[in-house]
NUGUMI-841117 format. One record per residue (C-alpha): residue in three letters; x, z, y. Coordinates in steps of 0.2 Angstrom, whole numbers, padded with zeros to 4 digits, always signed. Layout:
AlaXZY...
// end
This chain:
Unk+0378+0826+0676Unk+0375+0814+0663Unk+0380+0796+0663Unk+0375+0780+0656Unk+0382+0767+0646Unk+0389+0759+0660Unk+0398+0775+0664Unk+0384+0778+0681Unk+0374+0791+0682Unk+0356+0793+0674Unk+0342+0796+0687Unk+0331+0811+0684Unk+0318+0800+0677Unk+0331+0795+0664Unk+0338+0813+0661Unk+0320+0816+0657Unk+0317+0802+0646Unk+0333+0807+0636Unk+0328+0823+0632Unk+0311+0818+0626Unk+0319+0804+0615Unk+0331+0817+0610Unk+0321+0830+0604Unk+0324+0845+0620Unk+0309+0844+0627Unk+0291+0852+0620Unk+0280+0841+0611Unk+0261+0844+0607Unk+0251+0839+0593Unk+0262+0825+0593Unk+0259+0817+0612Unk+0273+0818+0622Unk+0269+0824+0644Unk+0275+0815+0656Unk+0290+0806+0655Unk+0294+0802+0674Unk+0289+0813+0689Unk+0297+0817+0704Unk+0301+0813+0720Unk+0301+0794+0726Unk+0321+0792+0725Unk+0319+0800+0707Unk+0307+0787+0700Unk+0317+0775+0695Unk+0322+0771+0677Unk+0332+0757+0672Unk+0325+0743+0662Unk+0339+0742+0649Unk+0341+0760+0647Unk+0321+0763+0643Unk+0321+0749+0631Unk+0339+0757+0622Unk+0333+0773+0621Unk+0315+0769+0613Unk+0324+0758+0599Unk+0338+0769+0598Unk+0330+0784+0596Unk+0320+0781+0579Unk+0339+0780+0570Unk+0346+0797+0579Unk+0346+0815+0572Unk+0337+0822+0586Unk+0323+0813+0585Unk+0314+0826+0571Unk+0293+0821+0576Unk+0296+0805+0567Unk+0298+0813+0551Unk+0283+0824+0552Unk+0272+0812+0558Unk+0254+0816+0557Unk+0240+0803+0555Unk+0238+0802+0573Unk+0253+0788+0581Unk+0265+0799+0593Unk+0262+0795+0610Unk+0278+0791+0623Unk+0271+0790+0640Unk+0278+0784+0655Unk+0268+0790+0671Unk+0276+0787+0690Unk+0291+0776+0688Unk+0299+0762+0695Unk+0306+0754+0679Unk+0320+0741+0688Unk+0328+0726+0679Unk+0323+0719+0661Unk+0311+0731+0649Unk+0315+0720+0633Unk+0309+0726+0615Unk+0308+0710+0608Unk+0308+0711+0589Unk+0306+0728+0588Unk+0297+0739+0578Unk+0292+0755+0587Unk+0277+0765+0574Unk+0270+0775+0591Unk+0260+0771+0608Unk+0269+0765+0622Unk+0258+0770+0638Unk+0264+0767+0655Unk+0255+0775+0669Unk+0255+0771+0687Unk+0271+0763+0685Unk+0278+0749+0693Unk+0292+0735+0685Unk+0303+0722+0694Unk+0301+0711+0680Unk+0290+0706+0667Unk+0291+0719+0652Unk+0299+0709+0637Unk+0286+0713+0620Unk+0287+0697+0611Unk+0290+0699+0592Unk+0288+0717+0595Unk+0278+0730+0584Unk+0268+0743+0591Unk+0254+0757+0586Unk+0248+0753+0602Unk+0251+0749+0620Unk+0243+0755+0636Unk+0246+0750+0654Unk+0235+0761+0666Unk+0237+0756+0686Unk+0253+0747+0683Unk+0258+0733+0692Unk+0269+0719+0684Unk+0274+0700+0688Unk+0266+0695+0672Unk+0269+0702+0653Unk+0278+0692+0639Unk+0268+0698+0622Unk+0268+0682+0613Unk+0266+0686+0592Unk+0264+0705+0600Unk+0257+0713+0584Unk+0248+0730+0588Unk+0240+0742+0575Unk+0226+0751+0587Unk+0219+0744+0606Unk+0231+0734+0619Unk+0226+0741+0637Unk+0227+0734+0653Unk+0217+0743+0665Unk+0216+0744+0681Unk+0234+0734+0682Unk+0241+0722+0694Unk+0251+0706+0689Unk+0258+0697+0700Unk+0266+0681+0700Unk+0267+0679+0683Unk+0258+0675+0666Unk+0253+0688+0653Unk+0257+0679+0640Unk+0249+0685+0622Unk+0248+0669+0612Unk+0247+0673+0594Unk+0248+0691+0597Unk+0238+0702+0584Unk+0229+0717+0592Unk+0221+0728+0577Unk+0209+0738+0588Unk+0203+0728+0606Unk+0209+0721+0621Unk+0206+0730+0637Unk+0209+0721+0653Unk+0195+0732+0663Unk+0197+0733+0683Unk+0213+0724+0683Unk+0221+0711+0692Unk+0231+0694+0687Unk+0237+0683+0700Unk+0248+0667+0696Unk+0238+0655+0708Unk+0237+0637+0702Unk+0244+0642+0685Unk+0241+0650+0671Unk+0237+0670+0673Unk+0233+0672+0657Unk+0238+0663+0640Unk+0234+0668+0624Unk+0232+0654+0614Unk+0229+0658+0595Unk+0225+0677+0600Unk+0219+0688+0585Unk+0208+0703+0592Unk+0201+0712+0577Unk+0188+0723+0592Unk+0182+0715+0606Unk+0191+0708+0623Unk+0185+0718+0638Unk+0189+0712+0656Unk+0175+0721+0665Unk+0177+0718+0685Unk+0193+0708+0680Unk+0199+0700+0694Unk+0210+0684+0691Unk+0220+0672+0701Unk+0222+0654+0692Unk+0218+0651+0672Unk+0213+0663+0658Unk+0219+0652+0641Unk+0214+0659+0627Unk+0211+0643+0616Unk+0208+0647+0598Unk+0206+0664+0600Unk+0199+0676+0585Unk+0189+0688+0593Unk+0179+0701+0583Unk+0169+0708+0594Unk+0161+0705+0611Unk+0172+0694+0624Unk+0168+0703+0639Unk+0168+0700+0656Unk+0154+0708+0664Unk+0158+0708+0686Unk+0173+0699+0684Unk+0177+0686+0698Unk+0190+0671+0690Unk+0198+0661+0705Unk+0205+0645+0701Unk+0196+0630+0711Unk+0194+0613+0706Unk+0205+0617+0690Unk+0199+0628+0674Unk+0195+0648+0677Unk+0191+0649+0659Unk+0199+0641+0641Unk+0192+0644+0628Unk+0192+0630+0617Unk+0187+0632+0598Unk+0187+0651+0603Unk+0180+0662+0587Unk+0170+0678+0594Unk+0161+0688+0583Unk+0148+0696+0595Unk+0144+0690+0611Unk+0151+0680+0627Unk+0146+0690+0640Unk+0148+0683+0659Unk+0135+0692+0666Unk+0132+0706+0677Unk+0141+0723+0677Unk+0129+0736+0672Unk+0139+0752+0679Unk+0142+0744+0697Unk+0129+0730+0702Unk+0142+0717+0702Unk+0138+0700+0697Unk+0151+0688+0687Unk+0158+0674+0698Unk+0170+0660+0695Unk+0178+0645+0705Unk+0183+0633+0693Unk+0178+0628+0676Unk+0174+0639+0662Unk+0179+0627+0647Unk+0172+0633+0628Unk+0169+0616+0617Unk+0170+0617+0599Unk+0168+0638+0601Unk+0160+0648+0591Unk+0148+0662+0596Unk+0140+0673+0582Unk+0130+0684+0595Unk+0123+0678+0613Unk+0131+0666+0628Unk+0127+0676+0643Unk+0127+0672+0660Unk+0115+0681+0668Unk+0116+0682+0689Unk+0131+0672+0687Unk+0139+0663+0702Unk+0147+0647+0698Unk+0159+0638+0709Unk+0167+0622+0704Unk+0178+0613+0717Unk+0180+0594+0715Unk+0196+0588+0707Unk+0203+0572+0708Unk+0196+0556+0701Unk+0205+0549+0683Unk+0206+0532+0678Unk+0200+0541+0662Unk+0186+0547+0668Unk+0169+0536+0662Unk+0152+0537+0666Unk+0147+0551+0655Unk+0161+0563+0665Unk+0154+0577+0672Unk+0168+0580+0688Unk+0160+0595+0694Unk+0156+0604+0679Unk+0155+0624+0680Unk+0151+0627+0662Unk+0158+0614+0649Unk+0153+0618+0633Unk+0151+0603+0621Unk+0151+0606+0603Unk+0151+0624+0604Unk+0139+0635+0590Unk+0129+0651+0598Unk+0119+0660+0584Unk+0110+0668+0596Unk+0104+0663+0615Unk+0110+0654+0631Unk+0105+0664+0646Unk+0107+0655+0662Unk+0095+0668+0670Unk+0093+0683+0681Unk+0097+0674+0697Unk+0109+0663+0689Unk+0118+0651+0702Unk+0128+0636+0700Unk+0137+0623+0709Unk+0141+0612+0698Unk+0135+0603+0680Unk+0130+0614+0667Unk+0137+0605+0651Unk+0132+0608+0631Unk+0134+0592+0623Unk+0130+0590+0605Unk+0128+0610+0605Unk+0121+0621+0592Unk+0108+0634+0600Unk+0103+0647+0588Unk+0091+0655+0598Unk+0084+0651+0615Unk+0090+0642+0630Unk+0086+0651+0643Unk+0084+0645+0663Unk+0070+0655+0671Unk+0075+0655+0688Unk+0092+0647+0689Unk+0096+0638+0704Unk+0110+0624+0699Unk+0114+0613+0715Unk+0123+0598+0715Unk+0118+0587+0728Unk+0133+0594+0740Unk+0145+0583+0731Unk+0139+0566+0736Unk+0125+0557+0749Unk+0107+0553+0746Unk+0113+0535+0745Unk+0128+0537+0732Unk+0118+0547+0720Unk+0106+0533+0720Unk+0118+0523+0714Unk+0126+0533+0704Unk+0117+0551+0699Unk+0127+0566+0697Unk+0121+0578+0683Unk+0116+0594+0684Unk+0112+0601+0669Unk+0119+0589+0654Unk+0113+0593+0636Unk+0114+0578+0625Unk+0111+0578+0606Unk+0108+0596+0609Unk+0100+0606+0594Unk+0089+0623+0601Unk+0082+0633+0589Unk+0070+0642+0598Unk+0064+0636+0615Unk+0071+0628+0631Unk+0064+0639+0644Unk+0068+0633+0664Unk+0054+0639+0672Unk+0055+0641+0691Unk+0071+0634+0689Unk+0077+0627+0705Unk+0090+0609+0701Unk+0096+0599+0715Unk+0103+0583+0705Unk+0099+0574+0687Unk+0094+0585+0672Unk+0100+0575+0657Unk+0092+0582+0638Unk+0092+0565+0629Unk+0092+0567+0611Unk+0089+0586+0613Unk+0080+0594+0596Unk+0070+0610+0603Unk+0061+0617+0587Unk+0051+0628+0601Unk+0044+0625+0617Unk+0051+0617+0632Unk+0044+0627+0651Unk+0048+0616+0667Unk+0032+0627+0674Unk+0034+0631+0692Unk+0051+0623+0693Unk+0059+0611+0706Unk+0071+0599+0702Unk+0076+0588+0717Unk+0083+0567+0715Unk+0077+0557+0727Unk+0076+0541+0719Unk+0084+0544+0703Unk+0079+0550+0685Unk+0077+0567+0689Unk+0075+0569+0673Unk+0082+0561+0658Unk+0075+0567+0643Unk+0074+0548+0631Unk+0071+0553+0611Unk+0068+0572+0614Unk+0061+0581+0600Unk+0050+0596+0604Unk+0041+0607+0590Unk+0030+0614+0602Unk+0024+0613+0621Unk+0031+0603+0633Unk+0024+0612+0648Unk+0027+0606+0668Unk+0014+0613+0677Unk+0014+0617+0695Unk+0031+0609+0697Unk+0037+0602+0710Unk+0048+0586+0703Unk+0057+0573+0718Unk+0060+0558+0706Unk+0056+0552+0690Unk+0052+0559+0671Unk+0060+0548+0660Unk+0052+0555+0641Unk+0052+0538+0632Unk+0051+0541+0614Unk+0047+0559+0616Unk+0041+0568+0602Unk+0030+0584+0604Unk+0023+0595+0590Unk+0007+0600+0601Unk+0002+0596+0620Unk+0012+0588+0635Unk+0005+0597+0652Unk+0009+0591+0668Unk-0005+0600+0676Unk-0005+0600+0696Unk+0012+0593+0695Unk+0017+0581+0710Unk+0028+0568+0706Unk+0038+0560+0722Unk+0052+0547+0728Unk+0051+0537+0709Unk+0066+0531+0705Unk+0075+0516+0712Unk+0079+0501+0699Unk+0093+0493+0705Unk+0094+0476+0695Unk+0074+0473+0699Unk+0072+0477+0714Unk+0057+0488+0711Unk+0052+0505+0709Unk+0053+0513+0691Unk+0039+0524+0684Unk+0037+0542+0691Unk+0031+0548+0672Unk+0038+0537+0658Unk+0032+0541+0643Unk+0032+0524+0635Unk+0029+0523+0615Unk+0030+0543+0615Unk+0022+0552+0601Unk+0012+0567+0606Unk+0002+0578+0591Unk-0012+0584+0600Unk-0014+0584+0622Unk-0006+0574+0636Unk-0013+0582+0651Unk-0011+0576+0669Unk-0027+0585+0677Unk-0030+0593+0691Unk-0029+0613+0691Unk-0024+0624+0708Unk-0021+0607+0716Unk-0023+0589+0710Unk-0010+0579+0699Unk-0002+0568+0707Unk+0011+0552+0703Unk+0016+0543+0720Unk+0026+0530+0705Unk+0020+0523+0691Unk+0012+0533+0675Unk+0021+0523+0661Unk+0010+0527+0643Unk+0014+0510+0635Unk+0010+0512+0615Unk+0011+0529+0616Unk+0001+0539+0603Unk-0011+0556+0607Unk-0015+0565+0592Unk-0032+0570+0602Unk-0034+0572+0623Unk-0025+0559+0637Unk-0033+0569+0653Unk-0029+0562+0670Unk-0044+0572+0678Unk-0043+0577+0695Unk-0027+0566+0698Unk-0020+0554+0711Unk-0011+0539+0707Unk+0003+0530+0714Unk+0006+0527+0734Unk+0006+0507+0734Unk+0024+0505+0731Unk+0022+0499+0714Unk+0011+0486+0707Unk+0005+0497+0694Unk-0002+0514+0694Unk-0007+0519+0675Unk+0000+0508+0662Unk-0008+0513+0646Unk-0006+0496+0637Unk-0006+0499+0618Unk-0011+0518+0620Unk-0019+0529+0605Unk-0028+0542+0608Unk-0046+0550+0601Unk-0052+0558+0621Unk-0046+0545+0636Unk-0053+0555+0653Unk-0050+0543+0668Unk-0058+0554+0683Unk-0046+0551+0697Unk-0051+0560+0713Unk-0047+0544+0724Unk-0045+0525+0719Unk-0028+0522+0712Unk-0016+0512+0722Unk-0011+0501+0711Unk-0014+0492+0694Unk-0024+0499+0677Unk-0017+0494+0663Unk-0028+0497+0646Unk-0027+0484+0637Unk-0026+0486+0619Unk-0029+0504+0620Unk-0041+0513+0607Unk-0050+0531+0608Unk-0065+0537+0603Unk-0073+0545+0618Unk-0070+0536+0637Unk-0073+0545+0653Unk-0071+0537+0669Unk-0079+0537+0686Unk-0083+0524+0701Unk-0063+0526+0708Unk-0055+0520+0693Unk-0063+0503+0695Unk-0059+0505+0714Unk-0040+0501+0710Unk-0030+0492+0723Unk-0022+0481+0708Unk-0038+0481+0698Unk-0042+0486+0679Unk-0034+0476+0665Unk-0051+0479+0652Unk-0046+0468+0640Unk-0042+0472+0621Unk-0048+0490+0627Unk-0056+0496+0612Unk-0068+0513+0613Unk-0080+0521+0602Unk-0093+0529+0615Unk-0091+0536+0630Unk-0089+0554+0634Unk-0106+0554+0645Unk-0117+0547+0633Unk-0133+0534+0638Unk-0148+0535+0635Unk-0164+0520+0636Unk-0168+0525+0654Unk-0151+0523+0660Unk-0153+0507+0667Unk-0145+0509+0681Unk-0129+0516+0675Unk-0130+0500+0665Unk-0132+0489+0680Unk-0117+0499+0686Unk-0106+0498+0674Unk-0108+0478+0672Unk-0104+0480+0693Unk-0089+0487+0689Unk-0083+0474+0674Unk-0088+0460+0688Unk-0076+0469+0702Unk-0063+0471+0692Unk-0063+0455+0682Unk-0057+0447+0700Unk-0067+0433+0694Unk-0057+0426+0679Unk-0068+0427+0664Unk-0063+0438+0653Unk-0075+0443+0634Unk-0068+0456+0628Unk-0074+0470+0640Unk-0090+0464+0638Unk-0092+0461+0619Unk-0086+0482+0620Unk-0097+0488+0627Unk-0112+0478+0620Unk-0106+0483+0601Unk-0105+0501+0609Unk-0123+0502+0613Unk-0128+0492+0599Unk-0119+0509+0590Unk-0128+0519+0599Unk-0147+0511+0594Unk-0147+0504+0615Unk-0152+0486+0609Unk-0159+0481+0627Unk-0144+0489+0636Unk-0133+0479+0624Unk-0142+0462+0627Unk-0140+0464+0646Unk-0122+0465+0646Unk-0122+0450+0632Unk-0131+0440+0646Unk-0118+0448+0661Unk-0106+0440+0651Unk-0114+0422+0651Unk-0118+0422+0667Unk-0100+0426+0671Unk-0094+0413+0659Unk-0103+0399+0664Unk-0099+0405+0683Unk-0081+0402+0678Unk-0083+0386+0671Unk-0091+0381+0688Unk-0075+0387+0698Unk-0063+0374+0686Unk-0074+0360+0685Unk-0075+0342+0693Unk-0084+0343+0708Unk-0095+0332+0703Unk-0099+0343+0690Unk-0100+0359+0697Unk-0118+0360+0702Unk-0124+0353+0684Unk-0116+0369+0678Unk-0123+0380+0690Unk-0141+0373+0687Unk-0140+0373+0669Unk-0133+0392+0670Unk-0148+0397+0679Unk-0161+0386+0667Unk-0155+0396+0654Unk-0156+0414+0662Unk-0172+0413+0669Unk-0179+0405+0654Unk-0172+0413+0640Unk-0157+0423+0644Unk-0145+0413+0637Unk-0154+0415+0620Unk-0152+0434+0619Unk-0171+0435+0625Unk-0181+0424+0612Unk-0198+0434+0616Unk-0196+0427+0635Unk-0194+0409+0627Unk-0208+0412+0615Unk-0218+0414+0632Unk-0212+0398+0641Unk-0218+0389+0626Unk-0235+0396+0626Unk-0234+0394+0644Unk-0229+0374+0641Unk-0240+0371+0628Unk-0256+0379+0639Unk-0252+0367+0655Unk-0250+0353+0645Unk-0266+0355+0637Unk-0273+0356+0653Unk-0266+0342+0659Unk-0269+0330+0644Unk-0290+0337+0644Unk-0289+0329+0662Unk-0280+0314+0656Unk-0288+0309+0638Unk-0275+0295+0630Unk-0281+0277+0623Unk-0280+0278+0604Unk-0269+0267+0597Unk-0279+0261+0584Unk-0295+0261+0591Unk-0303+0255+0572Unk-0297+0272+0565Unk-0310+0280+0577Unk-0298+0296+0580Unk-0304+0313+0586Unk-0296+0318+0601Unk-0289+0334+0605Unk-0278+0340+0620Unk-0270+0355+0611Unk-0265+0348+0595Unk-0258+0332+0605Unk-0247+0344+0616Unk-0245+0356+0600Unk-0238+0341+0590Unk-0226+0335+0604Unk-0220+0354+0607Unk-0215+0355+0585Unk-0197+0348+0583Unk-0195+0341+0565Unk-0215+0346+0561Unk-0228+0335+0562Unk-0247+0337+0564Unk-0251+0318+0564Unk-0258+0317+0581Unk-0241+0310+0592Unk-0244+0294+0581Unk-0260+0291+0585Unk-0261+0292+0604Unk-0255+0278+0617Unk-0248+0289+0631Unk-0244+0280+0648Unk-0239+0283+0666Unk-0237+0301+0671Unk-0243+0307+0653Unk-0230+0298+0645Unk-0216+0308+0657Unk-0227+0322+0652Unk-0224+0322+0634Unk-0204+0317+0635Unk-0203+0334+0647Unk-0215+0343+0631Unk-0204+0337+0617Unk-0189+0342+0627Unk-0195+0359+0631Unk-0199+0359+0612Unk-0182+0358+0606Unk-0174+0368+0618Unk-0187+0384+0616Unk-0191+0384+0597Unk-0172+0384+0594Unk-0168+0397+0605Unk-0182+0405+0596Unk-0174+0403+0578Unk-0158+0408+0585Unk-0166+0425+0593Unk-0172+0426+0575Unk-0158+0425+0564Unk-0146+0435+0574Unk-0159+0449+0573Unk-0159+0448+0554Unk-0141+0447+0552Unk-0140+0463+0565Unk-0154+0470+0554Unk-0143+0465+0538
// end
């Protein structure tokens, strides 16, 4: 029988050991067999003794393998043991792979300082593993192991092959399972189907290959699942799906990687995200996000984002200030929020979903048939591709649904189908090529708190987009129950809102396009808007519109509108359409006397040759501005107006009509002819012995400024003389009217 050094006797497990380490047992190309084995009572081996015997037995005569070393590392392994009190090899330099198998330790092995070619733990269970500046030439492997209790600690270790924690098992709940701050990991870190109770630290972790954890479930609710801050990984982050099994990654708690560095892909594909909701901080300001899943501010991916494949999360996904290399990708994602508070609270206060300020995307932000309960906040986000909302739902009742102020797109900005409960908030947006919100449905605007008032559904105020803004009907009608805000916004070539349906009567306005550039402006609503049109000060090129646009509950602001033709050109025959068109400017004017909408569209048909078109709207206009000098005068005054108004439509339409004044004239001159034949006049000078002659006598008073000689020579009295005051007047009056007809034609002509 043998004894130990404290005079006991060795265990079987122990006799064994010893005559490996000492040389009586066979080797094989270098690997030592089993170490341990035997019956339950026979498993155990001391702590103290293993840890002796390993350090001892390099300086010992027996120990013969070390001398003829081949390349490949010998190999000790431990298999079925029950290694009892403290396994401590600190600060010791063993050049050969320690591998436990199915063994078991009452206390956490001791490798801190130590120096190994390489360390394997297979179906072990431990209450945790004390590795910090552990410095192993080949792989470190944790599979399938089981620690309880405790912390596996690896900060600063070096591992000179990869990391294996596949299958395992680490439980410290409401601590830290895992801390490995400053870890050097020359392959990659594998933690396929890792299953971990409490935090995984590996903050400032050098990792050359993938970081791994594909099936994995991280437990550690309302705290943080996941630290990596400032982590370095050469290849990918993968939080995705296990390939070999089916089993999607999950986490309860935050996965936190600001200021990381990713040379390959962020994957979270299937993903299943659970925060918790930890206490509130005094610290904690507006821009907090207190249930974020994913908080990744900072951090650099050289390749792409993938929120995808069924991807689900109940709380804020968070890259602030990030650096995207590739694409962002959220086809499909549903990210739910709206648990955490009531209807009424997020009103006043929102809760984001998805937060991605000052954000730099590379390629394209795709959320396409994403689902989002809660506010998705991109402002100041630079996507050098396209964005897609197409298909998706994002859910706010009453709150910015969408915050996207200052984005920069090089591309598309494309929200078709989509389903959106609350408000688009895009001012300043700048898009390389077209905005479509084809049948998108726009509902519950936001509520604006310090007004009192609705805010816009669409806001898209002094936006810059390079080529079409379309808000057109397509497998069912666009439609805005708020406000569409478009206030000196500039459209490289198309602003559509054909087939649409515009606000609901909650808000005073339906379309504000105020200031608005654009070369194509198509207003063809299906039904009257319920609300106000803005256009004032707008410019295009080609106008369409229909009857319901001027059948606006709030009316149409005209004025200042400016527009080179319409879309539906005219033609001389189009009277009608004429007469129309003036029916809508009187509608809509709400009878305050406003120019400029008629002055537009008399120099537009004057541009297109339609002269008589022109003038009839020139003499719309007069009518309508003598009407309104009526409605403000005196009383006493009112009728004057009026009569005087009428006079000069029916004679010669305000002036604009000289031909019809040129007949009143003739008209004048015939009657009073016909009068001063039946009523001859005494000569004045009756010694002169003039000639008398009806014509040139009305003739004569008829001339203003010309004279035939005939007015001074005849005595008119009684009803004649009235007759010749009522001449001269009608004189004056039509021969001006006629030279002003006149002159304005040559300078139109000139």
């Amino acid at each position: 029988m043998r004894f130990n050094d404290s005079g006991g006797p060795q265990t079987a497990a122990e006799q064994r050991l010893d005559d490996l380490l000492t040389g009586r047992l066979a080797q094989t190309d270098g690997q030592v067999e089993r170490a341990a084995a035997g019956a339950a009572q026979e498993r155990e081996i001391r702590g103290e003794f293993l840890a002796r015997r390993l350090i001892d037995s390099l300086e010992e005569d027996g120990w013969r393998p070390f001398a003829r070393r081949s390349v490949q590392p010998l190999v000790i392994r431990v298999a079925d043991a029950l290694i009892t009190g403290a396994f401590e090899v600190r600060n010791a330099d063993l050049p050969y792979l320690v591998e436990f198998v199915d063994c078991r330790f009452e206390t956490a092995p001791d490798l801190r300082q130590a120096r190994l070619a390489g360390l394997v733990l297979s179906r072990c269970r431990f209450p945790g593993l004390l590795a910090r500046n552990l410095t192993v030439s080949t792989d470190a492997v944790l599979v399938d192991c089981a620690s309880i209790g405790g912390v596996v600690d690896l900060a600063d270790a070096e591992l000179g092959g990869s990391l294996l924690l596949t299958g395992s098992e680490l439980r410290n709940p409401g601590q830290r399972c895992v801390y490995a701050d400053r870890l050097s990991v020359t392959g990659a870190l594998l933690g396929v189907r890792l299953r971990t109770s409490g935090e995984i630290r590996i903050p400032g972790a050098q990792i050359g290959g993938n970081l791994t954890l594909s099936g994995a479930a991280l437990r550690n609710r309302s705290r943080t699942a996941l630290n990596a801050t400032g982590v370095r990984i050469g290849g990918s982050l993968r939080l995705d799906v296990d390939r070999a099994t089916g089993t999607a990654f999950t986490a309860a708690g935050r996965l936190v990687l600001p200021s990381a560095r990713i040379a390959g892909d962020l994957r979270l594909r299937g993903a299943v995200l659970e925060p918790g909701v930890p206490p509130p901080r005094r610290s904690d300001s507006q821009y907090h996000d207190p249930a974020a899943t994913v908080v990744a501010d900072r951090c650099e991916v050289r390749g792409d984002v993938q929120f995808d494949g069924d991807f689900r999360s109940g709380g804020t996904i968070r890259l602030v200030s990030a650096v995207i290399g590739g694409n962002l990708r959220m086809p499909g994602a549903r990210i739910d929020v709206g648990w955490l508070r009531s209807p009424a609270e997020s009103v006043e206060q929102p809760l984001r979903a998805v937060h991605l300020d000052g954000t730099q995307i590379r390629g394209n932000l795709d959320a396409s048939a994403a689902q989002v309960r809660g506010q998705v906040r991109i402002t100041d986000v630079q996507v050098s591709g396209s964005v897609q909302l197409t298909n998706a739902r994002l859910v706010g009742p009453r709150t910015d649904v969408l915050r996207a102020s200052r984005i920069s797109v090089g591309s598309n900005l494309e929200c078709r189908d989509a389903e959106i409960v609350g408000s688009l908030q895009l001012p300043g947006a700048r898009v390389g090529a077209n905005v479509d919100l084809r049948s998108t449905q726009l509902t519950k605007p936001a509520w604006h708190g310090h007004r009192n008032t609705y805010k816009a559904s669409l806001d898209l105020r002094a936006a810059r987009i390079e080529r079409d803004l379309i808000c057109a009907e397509g497998s069912r009608p666009f439609r805005a129950e708020g406000a569409v805000e478009l206030r000196w916004a500039q459209i490289g070539r198309h602003l559509n809102f054909s087939g649409c349906e515009l606000g609901d009567g909650t808000s005073r306005t339906a379309l504000n396009a105020f200031g608005v550039v654009a070369q194509d402006l198509t207003l063809l609503p299906n039904e009257a808007p319920h609300g106000r049109i803005a256009l004032g000060q707008a410019q295009c090129e080609l106008f369409a519109d229909n009857a319901a646009v001027w059948r606006a509950t709030g009316g149409v602001d005209f004025d200042d509108f400016s527009y080179t033709n319409f879309a539906d050109s005219f033609e001389h025959h189009d009277r009608d359409r004429v007469r129309q068109r003036l029916d809508w400017l009187r509608a809509t004017s709400g009878g305050a006397y406003q120019p400029g909408p008629y002055d537009q569209l008399a120099e537009v048909f004057r541009a297109n040759g339609l002269e008589e078109h022109a003038v009839a709207v020139l003499i719309e206009k007069q009518r309508h501005r003598y009407a309104a000098i009526a409605a403000t005068a005196r009383p006493g005054l009112r009728w004057p107006v009026r009569m005087w108004s009428l006079l000069q439509r029916l004679t010669v339409g305000y002036g604009y009509r000289p031909l019809r004044a040129l007949a009143w004239l003739l008209l004048f001159a015939a009657a009073g002819t016909a009068w001063f034949d039946a009523h001859p006049l005494v000569p004045i000078n009756e010694q002169d012995h003039p000639v008398w002659s009806p014509l040139l006598y009305t003739v004569d008073q008829m001339l203003p400024v010309v004279t035939l000689g005939h007015d001074d020579m005849w005595q008119a009295r009684g009803v004649s003389q009235w007759v010749s005051v009522v001449l001269v007047a009608v004189g004056w009056i039509l021969a001006t009217t006629i030279a002003a007809g006149i002159s304005r034609g040559l300078n139109r002509d000139r």
